[in-house]
C-alpha positions in Angstrom: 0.0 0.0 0.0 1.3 3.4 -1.0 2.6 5.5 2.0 1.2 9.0 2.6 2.8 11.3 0.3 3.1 13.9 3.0 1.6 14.8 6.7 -0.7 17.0 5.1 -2.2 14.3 3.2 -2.3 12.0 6.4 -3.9 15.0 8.5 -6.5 16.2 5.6 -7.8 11.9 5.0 -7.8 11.5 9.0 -10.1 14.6 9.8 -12.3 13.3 6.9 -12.4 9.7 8.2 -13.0 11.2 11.7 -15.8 14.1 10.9 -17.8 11.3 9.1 -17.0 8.7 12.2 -18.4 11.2 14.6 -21.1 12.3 12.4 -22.3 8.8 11.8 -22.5 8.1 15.6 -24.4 11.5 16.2 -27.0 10.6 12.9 -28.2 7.0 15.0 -28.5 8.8 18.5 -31.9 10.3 18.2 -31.2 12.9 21.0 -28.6 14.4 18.8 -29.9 13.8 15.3 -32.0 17.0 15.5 -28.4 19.1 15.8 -26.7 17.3 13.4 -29.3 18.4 10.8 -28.7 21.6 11.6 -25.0 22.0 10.7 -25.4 19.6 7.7 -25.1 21.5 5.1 -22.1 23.5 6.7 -20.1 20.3 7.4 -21.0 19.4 3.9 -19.3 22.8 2.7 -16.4 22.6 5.0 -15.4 18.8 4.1 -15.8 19.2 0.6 -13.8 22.4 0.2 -10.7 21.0 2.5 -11.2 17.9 -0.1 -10.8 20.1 -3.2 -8.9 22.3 -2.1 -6.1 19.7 -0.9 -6.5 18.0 -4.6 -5.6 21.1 -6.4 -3.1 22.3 -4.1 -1.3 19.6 -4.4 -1.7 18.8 -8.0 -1.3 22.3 -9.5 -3.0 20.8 -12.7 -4.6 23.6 -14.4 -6.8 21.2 -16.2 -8.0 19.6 -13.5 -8.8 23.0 -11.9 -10.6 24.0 -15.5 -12.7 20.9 -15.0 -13.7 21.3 -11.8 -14.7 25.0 -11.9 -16.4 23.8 -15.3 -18.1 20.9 -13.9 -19.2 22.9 -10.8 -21.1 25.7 -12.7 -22.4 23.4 -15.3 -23.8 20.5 -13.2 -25.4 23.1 -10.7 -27.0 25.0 -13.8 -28.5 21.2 -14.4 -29.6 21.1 -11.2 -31.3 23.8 -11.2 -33.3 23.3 -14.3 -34.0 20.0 -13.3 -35.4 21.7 -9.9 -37.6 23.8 -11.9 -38.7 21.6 -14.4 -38.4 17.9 -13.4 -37.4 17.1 -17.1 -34.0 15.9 -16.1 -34.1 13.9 -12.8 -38.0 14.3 -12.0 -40.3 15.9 -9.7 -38.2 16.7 -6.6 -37.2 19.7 -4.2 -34.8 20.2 -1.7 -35.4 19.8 1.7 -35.0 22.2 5.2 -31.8 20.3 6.0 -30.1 22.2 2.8 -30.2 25.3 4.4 -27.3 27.5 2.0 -29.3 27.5 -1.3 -29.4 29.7 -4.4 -32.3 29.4 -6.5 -33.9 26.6 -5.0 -30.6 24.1 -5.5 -28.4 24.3 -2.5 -25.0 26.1 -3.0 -23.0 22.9 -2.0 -24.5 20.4 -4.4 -22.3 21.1 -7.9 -19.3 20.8 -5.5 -20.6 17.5 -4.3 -20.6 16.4 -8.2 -17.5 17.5 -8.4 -16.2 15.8 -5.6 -18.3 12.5 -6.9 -16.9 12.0 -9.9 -13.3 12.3 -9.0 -13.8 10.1 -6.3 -14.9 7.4 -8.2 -12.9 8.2 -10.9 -10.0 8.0 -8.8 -11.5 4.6 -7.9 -11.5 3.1 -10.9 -7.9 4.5 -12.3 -6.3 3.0 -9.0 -7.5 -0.4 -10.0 -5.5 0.3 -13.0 -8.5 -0.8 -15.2 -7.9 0.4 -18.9 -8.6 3.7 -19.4 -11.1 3.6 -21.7 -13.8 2.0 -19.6 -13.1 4.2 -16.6 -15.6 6.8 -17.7 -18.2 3.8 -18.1 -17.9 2.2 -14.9 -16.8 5.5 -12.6 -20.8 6.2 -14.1 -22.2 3.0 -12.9 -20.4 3.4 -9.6 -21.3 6.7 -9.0 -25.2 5.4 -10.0 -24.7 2.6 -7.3 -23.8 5.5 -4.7 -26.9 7.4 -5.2 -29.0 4.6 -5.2 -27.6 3.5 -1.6 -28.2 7.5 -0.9 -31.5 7.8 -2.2 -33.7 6.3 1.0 -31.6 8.0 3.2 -31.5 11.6 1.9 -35.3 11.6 1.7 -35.3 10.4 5.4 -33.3 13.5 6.4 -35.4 15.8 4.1 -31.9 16.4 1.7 -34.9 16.3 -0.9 -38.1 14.8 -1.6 -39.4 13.2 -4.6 -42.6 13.6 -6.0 -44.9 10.6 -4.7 -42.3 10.0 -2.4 -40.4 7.2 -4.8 -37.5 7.7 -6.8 -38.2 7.4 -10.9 -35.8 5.4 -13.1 -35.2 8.9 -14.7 -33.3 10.0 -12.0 -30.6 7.1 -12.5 -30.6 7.2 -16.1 -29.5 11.4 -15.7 -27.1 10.6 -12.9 -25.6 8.2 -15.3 -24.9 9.7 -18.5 -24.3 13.0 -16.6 -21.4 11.1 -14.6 -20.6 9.5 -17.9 -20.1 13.1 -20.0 -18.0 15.2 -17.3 -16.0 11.5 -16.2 -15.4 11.4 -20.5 -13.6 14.9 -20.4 -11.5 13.8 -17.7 -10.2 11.0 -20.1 -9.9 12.8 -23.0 -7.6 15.4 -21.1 -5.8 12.3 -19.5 -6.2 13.8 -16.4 -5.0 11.6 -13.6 -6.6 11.8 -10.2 -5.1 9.4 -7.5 -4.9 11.3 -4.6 -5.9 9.0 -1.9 -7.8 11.3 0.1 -10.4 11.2 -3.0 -10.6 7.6 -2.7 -11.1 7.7 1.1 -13.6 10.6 1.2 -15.7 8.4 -1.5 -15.6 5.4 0.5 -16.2 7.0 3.7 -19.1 9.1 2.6 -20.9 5.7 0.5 -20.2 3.7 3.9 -21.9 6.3 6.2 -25.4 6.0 3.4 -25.0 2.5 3.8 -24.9 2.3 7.7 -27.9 4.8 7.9 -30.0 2.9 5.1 -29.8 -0.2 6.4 -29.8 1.0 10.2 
């Protein structure tokens, strides 16, 4: 296994692994469930942008930064047509737990795209699967996330769906979305195996799993 690369990189994965620890425990103790809820969207912010921003510090690839401002813009611009419209993902709307929201979408969630993709991404290029099927299955992988993320992001009021089920068009638009903006990554030949990525995709997927099934 690859040793840290430095002890910024050991301190950045451990406060992840340890925010989501501690904010796992605090989501299954009713008692403090309520307060949680109430910083969500903050925590979201703040884990996200010490993610990023250690994955571009460190790279200092240009193209990677291109891409993620890009990606960021363009995927909350989808999000917010889909919110006003329901032609891309369906009826839905964002719940009182997304508190920091512009237009309806909350501020946080093209960063959590972002984040997303070049977490699995990341994944899938450090299991040294040829490149040209890591856009396919970072896609499906990223599909298989929000499907474990669904049940519980309703629960918390993240969103709601219409009719309170999910449609099949929601995981048909997370798909070839993932699949277009995880495409440009390959094309540029943009390598993203920073281990924190990897950790905080792992991390977050385990904490949806442990709340849908507990």
């Amino acid at each position: 296994m690859r040793a840290f690369t430095s002890n910024k990189e050991y301190w950045f994965t451990l406060i992840i692994v340890l925010l989501f620890t501690a904010g796992l425990a605090f989501h299954l103790i009713p008692f403090t469930l309520p307060y949680v809820l109430a910083i969500t969207d903050i925590t979201m912010l703040a884990t996200n942008s010490i993610v990023l921003y250690f994955i571009l510090s460190s790279q200092k690839n240009y193209t990677l930064l291109y891409w993620s401002i890009g990606t960021f813009v363009l995927t909350f611009l989808t999000e917010l047509v889909g919110v006003e419209t329901g032609k891309i993902f369906g009826q839905y709307h964002y719940g009182d737990t997304m508190l920091i929201q512009l237009f309806n979408v909350p501020v946080v969630i093209g960063m959590n795209w972002v984040i997303l993709m070049l977490g699995s991404y990341s994944l899938l290029q450090w299991t040294r699967i040829k490149t040209v099927f890591v856009p396919f299955l970072s896609s499906l992988l990223i599909v298989g996330f929000d499907f474990v993320m669904e049940e519980v992001a309703m629960r918390l009021d993240y969103w709601q769906w219409t009719g309170d089920k999910v449609p099949m068009q929601n995981y048909i638009a997370w798909f070839f979305i993932s699949l277009f903006f995880s495409s440009i990554l390959s094309i540029l030949k943009v390598r993203v195996q920073d281990r924190i990525l990897r950790v905080y995709f792992l991390v977050q997927l385990g904490f949806f799993l442990v709340l849908r099934f507990f």
